[in-house]
C-alpha positions as CSV (number, residue, x, y, z in Angstrom):
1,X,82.6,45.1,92.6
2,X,83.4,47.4,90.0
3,X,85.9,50.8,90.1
4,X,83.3,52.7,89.9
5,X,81.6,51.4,92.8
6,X,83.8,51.1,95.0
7,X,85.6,54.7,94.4
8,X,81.7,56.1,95.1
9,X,82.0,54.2,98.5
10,X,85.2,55.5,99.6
11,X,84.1,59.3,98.7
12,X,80.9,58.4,101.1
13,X,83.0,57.5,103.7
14,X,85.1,60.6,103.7
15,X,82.0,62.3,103.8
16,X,81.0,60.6,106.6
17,X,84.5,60.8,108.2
18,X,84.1,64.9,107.5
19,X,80.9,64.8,109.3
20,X,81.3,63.2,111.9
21,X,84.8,65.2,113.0
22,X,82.8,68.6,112.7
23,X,80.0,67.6,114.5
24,X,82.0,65.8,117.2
25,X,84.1,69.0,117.8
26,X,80.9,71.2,118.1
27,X,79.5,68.2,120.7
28,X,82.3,68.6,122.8
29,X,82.1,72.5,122.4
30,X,78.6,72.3,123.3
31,X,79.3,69.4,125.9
32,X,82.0,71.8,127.6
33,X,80.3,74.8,127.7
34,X,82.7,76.2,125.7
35,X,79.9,77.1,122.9
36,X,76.6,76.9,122.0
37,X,74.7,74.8,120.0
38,X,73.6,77.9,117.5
39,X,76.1,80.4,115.5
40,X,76.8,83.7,117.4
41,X,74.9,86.4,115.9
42,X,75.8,90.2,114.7
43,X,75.2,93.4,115.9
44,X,71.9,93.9,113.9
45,X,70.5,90.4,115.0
46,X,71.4,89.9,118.7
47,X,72.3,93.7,119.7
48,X,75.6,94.7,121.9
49,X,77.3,97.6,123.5
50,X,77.6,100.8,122.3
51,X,80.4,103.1,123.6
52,X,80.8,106.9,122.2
53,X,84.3,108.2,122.6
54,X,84.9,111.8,122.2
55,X,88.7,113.0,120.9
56,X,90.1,116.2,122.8
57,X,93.3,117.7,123.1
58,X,95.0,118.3,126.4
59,X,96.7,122.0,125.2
60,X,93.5,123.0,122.9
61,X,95.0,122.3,119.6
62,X,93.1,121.9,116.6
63,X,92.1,117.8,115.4
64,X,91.2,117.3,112.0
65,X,90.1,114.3,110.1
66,X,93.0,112.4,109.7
67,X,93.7,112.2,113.4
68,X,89.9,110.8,113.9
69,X,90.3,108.5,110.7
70,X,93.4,107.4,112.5
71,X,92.0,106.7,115.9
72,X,89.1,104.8,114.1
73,X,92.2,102.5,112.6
74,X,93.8,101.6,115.9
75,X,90.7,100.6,117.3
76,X,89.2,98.7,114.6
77,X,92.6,96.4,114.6
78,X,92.3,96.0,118.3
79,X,89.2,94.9,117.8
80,X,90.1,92.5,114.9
81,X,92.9,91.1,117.3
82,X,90.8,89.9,119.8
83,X,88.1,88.1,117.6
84,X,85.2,90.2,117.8
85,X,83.5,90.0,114.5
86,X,81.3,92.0,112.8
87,X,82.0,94.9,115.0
88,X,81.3,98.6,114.1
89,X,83.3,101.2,114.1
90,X,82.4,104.7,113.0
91,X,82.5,108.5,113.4
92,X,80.0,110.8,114.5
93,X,80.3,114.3,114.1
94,X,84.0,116.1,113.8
95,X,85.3,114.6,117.3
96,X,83.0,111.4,118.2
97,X,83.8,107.5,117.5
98,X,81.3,105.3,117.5
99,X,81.8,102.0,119.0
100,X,79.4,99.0,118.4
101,X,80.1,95.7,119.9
102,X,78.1,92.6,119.2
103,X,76.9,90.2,122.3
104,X,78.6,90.7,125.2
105,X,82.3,92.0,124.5
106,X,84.4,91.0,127.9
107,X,85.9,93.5,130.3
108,X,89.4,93.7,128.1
109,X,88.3,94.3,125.1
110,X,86.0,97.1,126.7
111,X,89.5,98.7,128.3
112,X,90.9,98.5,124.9
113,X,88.2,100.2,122.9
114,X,89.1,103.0,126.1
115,X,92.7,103.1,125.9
116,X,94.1,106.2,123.9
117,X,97.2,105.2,121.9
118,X,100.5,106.1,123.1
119,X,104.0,107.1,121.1
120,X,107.3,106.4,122.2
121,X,110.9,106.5,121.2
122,X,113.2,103.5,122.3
123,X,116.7,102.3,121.6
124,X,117.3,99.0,120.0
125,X,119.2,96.4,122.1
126,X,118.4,93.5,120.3
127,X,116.7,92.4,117.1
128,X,115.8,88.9,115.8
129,X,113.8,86.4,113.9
130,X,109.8,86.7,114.5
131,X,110.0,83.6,115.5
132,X,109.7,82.0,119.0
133,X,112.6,80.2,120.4
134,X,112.7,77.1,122.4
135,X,115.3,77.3,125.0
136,X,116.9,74.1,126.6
137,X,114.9,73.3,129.9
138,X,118.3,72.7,131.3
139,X,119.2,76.0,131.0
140,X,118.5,78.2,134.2
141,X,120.9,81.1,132.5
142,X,121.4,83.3,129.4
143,X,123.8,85.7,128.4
144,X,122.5,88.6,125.9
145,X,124.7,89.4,123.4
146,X,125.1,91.4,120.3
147,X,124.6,90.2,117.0
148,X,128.5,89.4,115.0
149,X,130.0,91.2,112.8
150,X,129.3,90.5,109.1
151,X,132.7,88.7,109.0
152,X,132.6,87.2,112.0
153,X,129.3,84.8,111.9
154,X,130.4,84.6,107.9
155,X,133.7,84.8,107.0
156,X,132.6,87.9,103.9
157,X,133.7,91.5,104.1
158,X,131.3,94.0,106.2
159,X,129.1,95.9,104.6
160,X,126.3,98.6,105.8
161,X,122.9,97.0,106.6
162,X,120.5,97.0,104.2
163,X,117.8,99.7,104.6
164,X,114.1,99.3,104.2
165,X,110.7,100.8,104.8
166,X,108.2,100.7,107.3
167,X,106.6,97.5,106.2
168,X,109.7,95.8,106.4
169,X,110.2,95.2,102.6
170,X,114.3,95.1,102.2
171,X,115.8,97.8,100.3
172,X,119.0,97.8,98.3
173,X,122.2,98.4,100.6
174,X,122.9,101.3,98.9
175,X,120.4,103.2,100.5
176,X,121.8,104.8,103.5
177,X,121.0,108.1,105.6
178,X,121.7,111.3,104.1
179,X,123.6,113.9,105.7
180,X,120.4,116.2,106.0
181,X,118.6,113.0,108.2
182,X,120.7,110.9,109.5
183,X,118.0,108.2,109.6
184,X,117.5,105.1,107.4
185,X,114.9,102.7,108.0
186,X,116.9,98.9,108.4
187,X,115.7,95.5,108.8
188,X,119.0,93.8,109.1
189,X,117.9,90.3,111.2
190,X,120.0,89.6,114.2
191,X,120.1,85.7,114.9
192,X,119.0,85.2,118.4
193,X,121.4,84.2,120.9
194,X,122.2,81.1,122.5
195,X,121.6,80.4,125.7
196,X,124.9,81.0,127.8
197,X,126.0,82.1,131.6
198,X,124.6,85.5,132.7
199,X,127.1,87.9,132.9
200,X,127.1,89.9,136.8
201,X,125.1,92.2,137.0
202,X,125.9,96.2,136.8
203,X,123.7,99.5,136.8
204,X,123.3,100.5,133.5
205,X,124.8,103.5,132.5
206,X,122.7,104.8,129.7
207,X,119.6,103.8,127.9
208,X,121.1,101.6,125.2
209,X,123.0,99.9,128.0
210,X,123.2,95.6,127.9
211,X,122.6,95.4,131.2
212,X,119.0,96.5,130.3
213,X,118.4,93.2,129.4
214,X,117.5,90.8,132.7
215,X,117.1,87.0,132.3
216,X,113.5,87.7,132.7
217,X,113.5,90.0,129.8
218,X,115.5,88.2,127.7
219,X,113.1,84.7,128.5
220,X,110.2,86.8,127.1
221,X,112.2,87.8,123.8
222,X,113.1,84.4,123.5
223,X,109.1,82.6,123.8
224,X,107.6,86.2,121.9
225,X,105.6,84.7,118.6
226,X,105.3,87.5,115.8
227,X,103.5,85.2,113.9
228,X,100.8,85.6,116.6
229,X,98.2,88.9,115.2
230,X,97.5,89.6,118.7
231,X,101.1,90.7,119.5
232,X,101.2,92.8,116.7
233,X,98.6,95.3,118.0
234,X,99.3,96.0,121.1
235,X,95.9,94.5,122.3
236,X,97.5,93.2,125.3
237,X,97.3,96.8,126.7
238,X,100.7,96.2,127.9
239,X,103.3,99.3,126.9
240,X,106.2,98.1,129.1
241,X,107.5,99.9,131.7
242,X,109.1,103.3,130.8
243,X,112.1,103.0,132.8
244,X,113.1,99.5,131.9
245,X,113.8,97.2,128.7
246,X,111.0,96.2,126.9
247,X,110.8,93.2,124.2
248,X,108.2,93.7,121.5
249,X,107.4,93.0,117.4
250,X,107.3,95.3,114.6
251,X,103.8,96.0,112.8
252,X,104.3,93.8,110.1
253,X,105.3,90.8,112.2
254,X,109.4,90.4,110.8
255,X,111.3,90.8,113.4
256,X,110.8,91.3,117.3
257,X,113.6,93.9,119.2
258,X,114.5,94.4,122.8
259,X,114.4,97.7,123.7
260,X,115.6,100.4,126.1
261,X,113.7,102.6,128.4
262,X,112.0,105.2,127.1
263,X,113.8,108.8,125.6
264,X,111.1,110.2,123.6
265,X,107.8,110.6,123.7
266,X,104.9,112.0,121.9
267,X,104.8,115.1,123.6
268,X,108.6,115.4,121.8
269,X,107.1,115.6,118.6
270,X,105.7,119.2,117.3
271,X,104.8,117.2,113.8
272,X,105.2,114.9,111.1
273,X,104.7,114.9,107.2
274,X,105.2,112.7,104.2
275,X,106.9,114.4,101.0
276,X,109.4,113.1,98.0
277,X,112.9,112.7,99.3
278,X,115.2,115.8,98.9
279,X,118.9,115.0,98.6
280,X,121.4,117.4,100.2
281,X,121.4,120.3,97.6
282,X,117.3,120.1,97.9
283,X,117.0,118.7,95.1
284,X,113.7,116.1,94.6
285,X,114.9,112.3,94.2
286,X,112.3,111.2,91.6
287,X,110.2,108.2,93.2
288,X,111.5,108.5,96.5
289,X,109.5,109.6,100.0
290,X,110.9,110.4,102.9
291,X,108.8,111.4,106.5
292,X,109.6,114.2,107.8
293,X,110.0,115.0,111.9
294,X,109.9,118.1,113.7
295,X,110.6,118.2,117.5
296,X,109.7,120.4,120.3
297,X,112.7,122.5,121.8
298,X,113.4,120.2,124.6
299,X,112.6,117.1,122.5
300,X,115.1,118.2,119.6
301,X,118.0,118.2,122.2
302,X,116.8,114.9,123.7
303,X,117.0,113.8,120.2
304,X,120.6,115.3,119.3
305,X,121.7,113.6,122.2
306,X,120.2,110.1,121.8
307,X,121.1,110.3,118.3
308,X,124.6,111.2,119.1
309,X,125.2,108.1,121.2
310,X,123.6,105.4,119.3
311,X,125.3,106.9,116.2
312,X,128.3,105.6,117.6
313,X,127.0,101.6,118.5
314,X,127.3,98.2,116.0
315,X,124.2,97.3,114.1
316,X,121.4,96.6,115.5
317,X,121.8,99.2,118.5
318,X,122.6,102.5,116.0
319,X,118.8,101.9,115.8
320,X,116.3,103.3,117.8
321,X,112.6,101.9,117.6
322,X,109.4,104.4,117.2
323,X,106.3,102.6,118.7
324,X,102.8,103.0,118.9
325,X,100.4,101.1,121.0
326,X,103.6,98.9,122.5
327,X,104.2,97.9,118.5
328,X,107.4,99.4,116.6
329,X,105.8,100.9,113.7
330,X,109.6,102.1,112.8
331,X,113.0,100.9,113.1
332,X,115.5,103.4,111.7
333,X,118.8,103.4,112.0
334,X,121.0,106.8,112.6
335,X,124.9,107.7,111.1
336,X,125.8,110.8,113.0
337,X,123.7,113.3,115.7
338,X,120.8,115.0,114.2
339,X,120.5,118.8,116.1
340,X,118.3,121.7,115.3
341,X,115.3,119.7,115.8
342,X,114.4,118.4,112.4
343,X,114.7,114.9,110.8
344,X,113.6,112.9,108.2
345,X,113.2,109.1,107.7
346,X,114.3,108.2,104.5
347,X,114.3,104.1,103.2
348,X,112.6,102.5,100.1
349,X,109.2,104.1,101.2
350,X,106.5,104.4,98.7
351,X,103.8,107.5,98.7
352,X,101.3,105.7,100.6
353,X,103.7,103.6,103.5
354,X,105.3,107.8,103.7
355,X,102.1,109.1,104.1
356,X,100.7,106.0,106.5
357,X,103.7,106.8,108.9
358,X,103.5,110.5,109.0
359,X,100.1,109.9,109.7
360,X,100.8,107.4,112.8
361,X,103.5,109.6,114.0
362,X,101.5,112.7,114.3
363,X,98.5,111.3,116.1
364,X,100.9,109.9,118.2
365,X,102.4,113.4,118.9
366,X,99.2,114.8,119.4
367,X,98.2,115.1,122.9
368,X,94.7,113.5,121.9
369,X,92.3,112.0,124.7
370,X,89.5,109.7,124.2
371,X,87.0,110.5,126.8
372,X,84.3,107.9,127.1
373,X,81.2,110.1,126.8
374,X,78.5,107.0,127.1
375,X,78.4,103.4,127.6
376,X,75.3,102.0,126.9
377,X,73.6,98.2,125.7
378,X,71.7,98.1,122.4
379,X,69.1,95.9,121.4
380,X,69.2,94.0,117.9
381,X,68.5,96.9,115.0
382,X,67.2,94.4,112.9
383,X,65.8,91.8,115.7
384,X,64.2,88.6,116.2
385,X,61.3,89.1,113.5
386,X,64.0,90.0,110.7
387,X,66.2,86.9,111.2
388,X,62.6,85.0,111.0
389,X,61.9,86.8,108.0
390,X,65.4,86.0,106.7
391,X,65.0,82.4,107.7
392,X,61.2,82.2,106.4
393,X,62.5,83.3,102.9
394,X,65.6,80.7,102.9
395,X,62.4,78.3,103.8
396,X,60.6,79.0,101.0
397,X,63.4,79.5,98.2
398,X,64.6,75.8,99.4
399,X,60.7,74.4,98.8
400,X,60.5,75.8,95.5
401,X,63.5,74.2,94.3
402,X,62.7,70.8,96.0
403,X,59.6,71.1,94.1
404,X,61.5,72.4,90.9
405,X,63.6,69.3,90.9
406,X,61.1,66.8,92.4
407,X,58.9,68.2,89.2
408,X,61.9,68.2,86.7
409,X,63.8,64.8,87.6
410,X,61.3,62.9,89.5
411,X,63.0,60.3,91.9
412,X,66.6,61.8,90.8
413,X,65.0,64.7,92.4
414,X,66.0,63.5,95.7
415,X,69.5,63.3,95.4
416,X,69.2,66.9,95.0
417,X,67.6,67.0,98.5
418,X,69.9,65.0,100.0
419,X,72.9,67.1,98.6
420,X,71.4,69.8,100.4
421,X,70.4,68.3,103.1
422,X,74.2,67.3,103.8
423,X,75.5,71.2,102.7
424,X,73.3,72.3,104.9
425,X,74.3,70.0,107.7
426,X,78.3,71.3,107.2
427,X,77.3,74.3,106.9
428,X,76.2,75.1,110.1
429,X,78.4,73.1,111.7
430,X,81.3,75.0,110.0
431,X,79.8,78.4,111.2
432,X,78.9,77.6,114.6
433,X,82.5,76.3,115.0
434,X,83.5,79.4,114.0
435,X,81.9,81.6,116.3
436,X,83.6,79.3,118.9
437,X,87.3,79.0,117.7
438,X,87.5,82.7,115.5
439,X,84.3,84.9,117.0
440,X,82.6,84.9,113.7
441,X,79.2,86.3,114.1
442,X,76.3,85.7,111.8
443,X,74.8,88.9,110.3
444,X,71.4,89.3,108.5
445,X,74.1,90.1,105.2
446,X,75.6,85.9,106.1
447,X,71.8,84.8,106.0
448,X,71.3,86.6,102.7
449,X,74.6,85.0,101.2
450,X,73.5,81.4,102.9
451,X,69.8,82.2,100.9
452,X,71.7,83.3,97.6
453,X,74.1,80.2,97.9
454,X,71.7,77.9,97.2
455,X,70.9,79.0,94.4
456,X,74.9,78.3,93.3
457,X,74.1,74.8,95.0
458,X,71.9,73.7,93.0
459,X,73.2,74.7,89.5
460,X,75.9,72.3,90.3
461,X,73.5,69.4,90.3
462,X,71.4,70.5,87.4
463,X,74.6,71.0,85.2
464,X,76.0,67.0,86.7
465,X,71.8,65.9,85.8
466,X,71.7,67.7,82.8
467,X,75.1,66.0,81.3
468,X,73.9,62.5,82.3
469,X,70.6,63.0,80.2
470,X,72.7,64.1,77.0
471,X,74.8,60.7,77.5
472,X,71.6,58.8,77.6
473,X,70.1,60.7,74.9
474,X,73.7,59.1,72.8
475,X,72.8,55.8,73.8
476,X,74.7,55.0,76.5
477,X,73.8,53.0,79.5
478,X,73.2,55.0,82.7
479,X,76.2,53.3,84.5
480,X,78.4,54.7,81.5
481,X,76.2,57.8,81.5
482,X,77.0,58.9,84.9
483,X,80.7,58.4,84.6
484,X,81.1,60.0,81.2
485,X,78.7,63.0,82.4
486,X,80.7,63.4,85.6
487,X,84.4,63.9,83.5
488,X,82.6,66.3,81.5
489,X,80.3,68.2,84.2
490,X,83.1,68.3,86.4
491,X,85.4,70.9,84.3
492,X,82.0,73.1,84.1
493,X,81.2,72.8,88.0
494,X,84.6,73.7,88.9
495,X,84.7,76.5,86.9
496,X,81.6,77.8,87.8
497,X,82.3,77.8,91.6
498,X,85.7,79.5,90.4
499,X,84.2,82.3,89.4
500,X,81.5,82.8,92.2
501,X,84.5,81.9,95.3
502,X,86.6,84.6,93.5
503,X,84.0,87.1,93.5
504,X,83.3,86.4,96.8
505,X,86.9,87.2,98.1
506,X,87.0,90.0,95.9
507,X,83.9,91.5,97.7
508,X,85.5,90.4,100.6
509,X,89.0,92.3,100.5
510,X,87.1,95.4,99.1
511,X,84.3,95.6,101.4
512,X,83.3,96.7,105.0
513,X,80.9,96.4,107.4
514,X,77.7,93.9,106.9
515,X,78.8,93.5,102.7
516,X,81.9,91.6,103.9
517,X,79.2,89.0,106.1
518,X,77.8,88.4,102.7
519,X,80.5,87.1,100.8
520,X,81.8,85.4,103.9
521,X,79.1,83.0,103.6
522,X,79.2,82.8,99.7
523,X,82.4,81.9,99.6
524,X,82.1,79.4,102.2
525,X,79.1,77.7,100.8
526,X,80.7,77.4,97.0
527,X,83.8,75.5,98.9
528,X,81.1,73.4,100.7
529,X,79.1,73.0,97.6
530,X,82.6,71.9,95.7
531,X,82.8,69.4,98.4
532,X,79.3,67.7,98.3
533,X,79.1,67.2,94.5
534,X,82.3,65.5,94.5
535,X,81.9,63.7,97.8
536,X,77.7,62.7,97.9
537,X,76.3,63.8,94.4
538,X,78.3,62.0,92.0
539,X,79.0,59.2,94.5
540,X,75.5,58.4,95.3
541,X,74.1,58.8,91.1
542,X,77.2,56.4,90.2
543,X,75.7,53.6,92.9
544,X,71.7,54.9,91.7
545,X,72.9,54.0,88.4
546,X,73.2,50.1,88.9
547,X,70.1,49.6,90.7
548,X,66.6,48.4,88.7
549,X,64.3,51.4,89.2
550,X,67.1,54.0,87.7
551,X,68.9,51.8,85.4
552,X,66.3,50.4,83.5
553,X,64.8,53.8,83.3
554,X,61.7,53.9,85.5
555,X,58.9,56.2,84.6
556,X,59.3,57.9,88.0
557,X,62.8,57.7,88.1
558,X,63.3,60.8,86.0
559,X,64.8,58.6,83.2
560,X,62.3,57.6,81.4
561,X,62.9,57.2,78.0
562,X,60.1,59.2,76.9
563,X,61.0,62.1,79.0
564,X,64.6,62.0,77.6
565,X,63.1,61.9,74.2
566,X,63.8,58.6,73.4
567,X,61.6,55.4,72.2
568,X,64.2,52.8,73.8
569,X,66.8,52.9,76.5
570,X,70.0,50.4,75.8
571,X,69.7,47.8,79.7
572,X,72.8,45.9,78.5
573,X,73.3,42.2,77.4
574,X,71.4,43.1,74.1
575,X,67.5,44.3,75.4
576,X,66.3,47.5,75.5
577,X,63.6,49.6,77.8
578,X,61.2,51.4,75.5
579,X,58.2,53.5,76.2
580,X,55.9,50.6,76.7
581,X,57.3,47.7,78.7
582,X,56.3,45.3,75.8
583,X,59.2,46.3,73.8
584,X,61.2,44.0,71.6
585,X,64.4,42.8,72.7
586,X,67.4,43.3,70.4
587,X,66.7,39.4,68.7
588,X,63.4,40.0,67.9
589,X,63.6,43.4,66.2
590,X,66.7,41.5,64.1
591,X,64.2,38.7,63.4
592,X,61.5,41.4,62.2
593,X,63.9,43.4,60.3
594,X,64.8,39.8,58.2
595,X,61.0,38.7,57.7
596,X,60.5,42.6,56.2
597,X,63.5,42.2,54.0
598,X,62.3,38.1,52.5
599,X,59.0,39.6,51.8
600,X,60.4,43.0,50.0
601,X,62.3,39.8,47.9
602,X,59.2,37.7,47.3
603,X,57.1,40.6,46.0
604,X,60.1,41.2,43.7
């Protein structure tokens, strides 16, 4: 058994192998009840529920676009956290929010779409990796405990914590709080603590107290996963009790904090705004932002007071954390007590992360309501007779191009249909498992990109087809032919899905709504198309190649000599196939060639 052979036979298995995994985890999906045997469908194929939320203010002040663009943000990543795909989200007028949810959304994500967003200002007790932390089972106590001193846990000099901005990017040390603020945005990591005896118990005698921090509390620090998107968008509708510790992450998922009870709230706040830094003197600090914070009367001397206290505390706990939705959005640390009611957070902020938190801040200060004004279920915009359209023209594209090829390559047309048959195949069992493990819904946009896909399907097989003809043409056998073709086909094939999967991602990051659907299921099906021409195309042509009816070039093989343009096609061991299968061999042509050259002699 040759190389050749027996690497086509191994690539077939793995295919196999592949198949049989995907289609064994939708079985036991399906077997479980756990999903369906069919992809979940979008909004404008199966319908969903619709719920209007009007904004309002509590004291009658004015709400202008930013606050509505920002309400539409919050909800749009609770939505995303809890895997509802291909959800809508949209303003109506200068105070209403659409909200469109495919299928039938579950009671909690309902509550969340509900829940208005709530601001508040806590002091940092702890801070620490994002990652969870397996304690010893063993251990029945733990002690909470400051982070060490620079010098302590390493032996170097101590040095001010770096700041950095909202996104959690560090910033060079040098960048401290100002005079004017007092603030600095830090993301200095404390190492979480080990497991040790529980101190006894005392009331606490301020907010950024220790004894805040219960074993209970501390437990939940300890098994809190920032890596996990769901904790980082305060979808579990859980914003901790006001007048007790709470452990949470920041936005960007680098570090989680346990927190004190709550000093500040939104109410506080009177506004916020994003600007370039100013230094002391007022003078403008060229590409530098700062946001600015201006606090009610009684929230300014809340403010002087907390900052005052934690001013005095080791790192982390001269921080106090800014949340929104139960998720520190801001983590800045203070030098000295801010009075008269203004503030600024300064840190390595660019124009649009200054801009971004002003923005958060002040809807968070506004005292906005989102009143459910109607709740209502929708039926399929585009409904059952578009998807039949949709399907009906994927129907009839794939005909013409079995026909196409069946007309084109003749028997070597098959393998086209089988290549399809098997994308096909993974293809739906990759979607449907993805409406069961991530929610993905399939819109009428995903059945146009599945339609236009196979169009970049089947390029790949006429470019692998096209190659093996030109090797033939040079006069080498197909088993050669197919080999040779593939090295150089393959460079061509990989570059051409290249260009479509980053196109598709492209459209993808750039995108909203139903376009994203689209090149969802482009990009999937060039990654799937990559995987079938290496995996069942070439595999199955390179085992084609040594049977009888392809190899010696079959008139309704689709290498027929005379279709290739050829009078004979080299079989091997010295005989050729020509256009009539009374050709000469190799001997007898030799034979012919020396009678015609004794008889040019004899004439002479």
């Amino acid at each position: 058994m040759s190389s050749a052979v027996s690497g086509a036979r191994k690539s077939l298995m793995w295919l196999a192998s592949l198949l049989v995994i995907l289609f064994g985890l939708l079985g036991v999906g399906v077997f479980t009840d756990k999903t369906g045997p069919t992809p979940g469908l979008g909004l404008d194929l199966a319908g969903g529920q619709q719920i209007i939320l009007q904004a309002d203010t509590t004291d009658g002040s004015q709400i202008d676009e930013s606050d509505i663009n920002q309400a539409v943000e919050i909800i749009r990543k609770r939505v995303d956290a809890t895997g509802v795909a291909e959800a809508e989200i949209s303003t109506q007028g200068d105070r209403n929010i659409v909200v469109a949810l495919p299928g039938k959304p579950d009671e909690a994500t309902l509550d969340l779409v509900r829940r208005t967003a709530q601001l508040q200002f806590r002091p940092v007790l702890m801070e620490g990796d994002p990652a969870p932390v397996s304690l010893d089972p063993g251990t029945e106590t733990v002690e909470p405990t400051t982070s060490p001193t620079p010098d302590e846990a390493t032996g170097s000099d101590p040095t001010p914590s770096p700041s950095a901005d909202a996104a959690g990017e560090a910033a060079p040390a040098s960048e401290v709080a100002n005079v004017k603020t007092g603030l600095s945005e830090t993301t200095s990591a404390t190492p979480s603590p080990e497991p040790a005896e529980a101190p006894v118990a005392t009331e606490p005698t301020d907010p950024s107290d220790m004894t805040w921090i219960t074993e209970d509390l501390l437990a939940e620090y300890y098994a809190l996963d920032c890596f996990d998107p769901a904790n980082l968008t305060g979808t579990g509708g859980d914003l901790g009790d006001p007048d007790a510790g709470f452990a949470t992450c920041n936005a960007s998922g680098t570090f989680k904090y346990i927190l004190g009870p709550v000093e500040l709230t939104g109410e506080d706040i009177d506004t916020a705004s994003a600007g370039p830094e100013l230094n002391r003197l007022g003078t403008v600090l060229p590409g530098k932002y700062e946001v600015r914070l201006s606090f009610t009367g009684g929230g300014g001397s809340v403010f002087a007071d907390t900052t005052g206290r934690i001013a005095e505390l080791p790192s982390p706990r001269d921080q106090f954390g800014i949340l929104l939705d139960g998720v520190v959005i801001s983590a800045p640390s203070v030098e000295q007590s801010i009075t008269g009611g203004q503030a600024s957070i300064t840190g390595t902020f660019t124009l649009d992360e200054a801009q971004q938190l002003a923005n958060q801040l002040k809807f968070g200060a506004l005292p906005l309501t989102l009143e459910v004004q109607s709740e209502q279920v929708i039926s399929a915009t585009k409904g059952a007779e578009e998807l039949r359209n949709g399907m009906l023209a994927g129907a009839i594209g794939l005909i013409l191009v079995v026909i196409y090829t069946m007309f084109q390559y003749r028997a070597l047309g098959m393998v086209t249909v089988g290549s399809l048959l098997v994308a096909g195949g993974m293809t739906y069992a990759i979607i449907t498992l993805l409406s069961w493990g991530l929610g993905y819904r399939l819109s009428l946009a995903g059945v146009a990109g599945l339609i236009v896909a196979i169009g970049i399907t089947v390029d790949s097989f006429i470019v692998y087809f096209e190659r093996v003809k030109d090797e033939l043409r040079e006069g080498r056998s197909l088993a050669s032919a197919v080999e040779h073709a593939w090295k150089r086909a393959r460079r061509t094939i990989l570059a051409s899905d290249a260009i479509s999967f980053l196109a598709a991602l492209v459209l993808y990051m750039l995108a909203v709504g139903g376009v994203r659907g689209f090149a969802f299921t482009l990009g999937l099906i060039t990654i799937v198309d990559l995987i079938v021409v290496i995996l069942f195309t070439h595999p199955v042509l390179a085992l084609l190649a040594r049977t009888k009816f392809f190899g010696e070039g079959h008139r309704l093989s689709g290498l027929d000599p005379r279709q290739l343009g050829r009078d004979t096609m080299y079989k091997g061991r010295g005989r050729v196939a020509g256009a009539e299968s009374s050709a000469p061999t190799l001997a007898e042509r030799k034979a012919a060639q020396a009678r015609a050259a004794a008889g040019t002699q004899d004439k002479e």
